[in-house]
N, C-alpha and C positions, 0 to 999 in steps of 0.2 A: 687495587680494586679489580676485579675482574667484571670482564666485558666493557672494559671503559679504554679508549683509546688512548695512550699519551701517558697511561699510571699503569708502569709495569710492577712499580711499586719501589724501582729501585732508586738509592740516594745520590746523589751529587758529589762525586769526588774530587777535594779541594787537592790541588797541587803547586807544589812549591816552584812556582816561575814569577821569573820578576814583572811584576807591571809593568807594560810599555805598549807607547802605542802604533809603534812598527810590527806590521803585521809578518814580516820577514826574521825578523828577531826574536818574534813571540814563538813562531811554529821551529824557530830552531831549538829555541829554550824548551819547548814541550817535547821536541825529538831529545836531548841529553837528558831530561828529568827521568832518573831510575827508577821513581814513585809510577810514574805512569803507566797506566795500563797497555799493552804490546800493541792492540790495536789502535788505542790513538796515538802513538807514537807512529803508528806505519801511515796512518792517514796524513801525519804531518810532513812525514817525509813524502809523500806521495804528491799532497801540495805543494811542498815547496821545488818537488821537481815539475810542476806544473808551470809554479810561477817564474823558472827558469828558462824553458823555451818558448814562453809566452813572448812575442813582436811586441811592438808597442801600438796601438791600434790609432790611424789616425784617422780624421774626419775627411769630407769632401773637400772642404777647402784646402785643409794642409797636404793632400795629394796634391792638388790642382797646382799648388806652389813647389812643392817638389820636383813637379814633373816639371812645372818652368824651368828651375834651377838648373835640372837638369840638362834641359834642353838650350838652355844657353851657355851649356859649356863649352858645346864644342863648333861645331861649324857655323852656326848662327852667336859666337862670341859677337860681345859689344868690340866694336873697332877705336885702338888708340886716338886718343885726340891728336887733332893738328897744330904742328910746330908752329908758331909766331914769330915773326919776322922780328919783334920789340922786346922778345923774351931779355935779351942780352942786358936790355938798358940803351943801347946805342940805337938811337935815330934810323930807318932809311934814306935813301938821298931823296926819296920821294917828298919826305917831313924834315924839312928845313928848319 
């Protein structure tokens, strides 16, 4: 139709990739699909080099435990427990 936004007029082309609902498996299957047209095949590769150096993005709180974790590795580690005198099994002379 012309003058109408969204109907260029052209059709929907089906391609032979397997159903699935990983999103990482799908855009590989449409990059090896020979059927597909060059540019959605580059767009998929192009995604999936996106989804490749993508971080994992985390909230405020799983920072904020992070940075604990972190922070208690080293010089502020928790200190070993203390030895006990009755660890052995054996009495002091004090406990007659």
């Amino acid at each position: 139709m012309a003058g109408v936004k969204g109907r260029s007029g052209r059709r929907a082309q089906v391609l032979d990739v397997p159903a699935t609902r990983d999103p990482i498996r799908f855009l590989r299957s449409v990059v090896a699909c020979p059927t597909a047209p060059t540019e959605l095949r580059l767009r998929a590769a192009l995604a999936l080099l996106r989804l490749g150096r993508r971080s994992p993005r985390l909230g405020k709180k799983e920072q904020a435990l992070e940075a604990s974790r972190a922070a208690a590795r080293g010089k502020f580690a928790p200190a070993a427990a203390p030895k006990l005198a009755l660890v052995s099994g054996r009495p002091t002379k004090d406990h007659d």
